[in-house]
N, C-alpha and C positions, 0 to 999 in steps of 0.2 A: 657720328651719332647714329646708334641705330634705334630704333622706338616701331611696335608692331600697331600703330595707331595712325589710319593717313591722314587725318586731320590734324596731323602735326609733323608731317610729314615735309623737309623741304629740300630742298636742290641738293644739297649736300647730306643728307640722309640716306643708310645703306639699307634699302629695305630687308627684312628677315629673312624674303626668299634667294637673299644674296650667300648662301652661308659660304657657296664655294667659289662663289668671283666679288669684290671689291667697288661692282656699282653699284653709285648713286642715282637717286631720282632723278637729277639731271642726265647721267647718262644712257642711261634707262631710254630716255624720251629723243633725247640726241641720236639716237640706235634706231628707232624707231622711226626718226623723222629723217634717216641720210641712206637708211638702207632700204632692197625692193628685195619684191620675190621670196624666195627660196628662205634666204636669211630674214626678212621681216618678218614671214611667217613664224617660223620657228621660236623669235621674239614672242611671237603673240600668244602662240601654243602656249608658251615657256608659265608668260604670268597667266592664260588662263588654268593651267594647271595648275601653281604653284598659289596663289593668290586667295582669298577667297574670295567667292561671288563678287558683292559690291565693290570689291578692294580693287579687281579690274576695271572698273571706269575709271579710277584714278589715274590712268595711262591710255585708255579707248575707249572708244566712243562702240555704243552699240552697233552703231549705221554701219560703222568702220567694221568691226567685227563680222554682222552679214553680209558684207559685201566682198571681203577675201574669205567668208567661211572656208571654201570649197578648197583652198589651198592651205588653209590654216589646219584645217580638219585629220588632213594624213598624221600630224605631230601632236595630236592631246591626247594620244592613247586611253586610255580607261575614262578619261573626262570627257571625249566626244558625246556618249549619250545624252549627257548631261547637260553641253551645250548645243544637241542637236535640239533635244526638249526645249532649253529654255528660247532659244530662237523663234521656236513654230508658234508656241505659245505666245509668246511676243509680237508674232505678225497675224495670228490668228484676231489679238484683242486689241491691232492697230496700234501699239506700240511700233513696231519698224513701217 
């Protein structure tokens, strides 16, 4: 099932940013929760680029995200600004 809507999104849903690998939400989050470093970053880049804005909390948490910025950051290429901004901003108005 694939559906570009996360509110109906579930375990076995292949999100839209999946067009050229075959996971589901569930594996998605399996990936995310078995792997470190190097490869979970890259995980993270992946949906912040891929995703849009809010669609990424459906997989992380803000906290999470500031807190591997610094290694997540090498892999969003053209999106870094983006999440540098919304970041600062966010801890500027005590959001993080």
């Amino acid at each position: 099932m694939t559906t570009n809507v996360t509110h109906e999104w579930m375990d076995d849903t292949v999100p839209y940013i999946c067009w050229d690998r075959q996971w589901t939400v569930a594996d998605i989050r399996q990936r995310l929760a078995s792997t470190e470093g190097v490869e979970r970053h890259r995980i993270m880049a992946w949906l912040m680029r891929e995703l849009k804005t809010p669609e990424v909390w459906f997989f992380l948490k803000p906290t999470e995200v500031q807190r591997e910025f610094d290694g997540i950051s090498r892999w969003l290429g053209p999106a870094r600004p983006l999440w540098t901004y919304l970041l600062r901003i966010w801890h500027e108005l005590g959001k993080l």
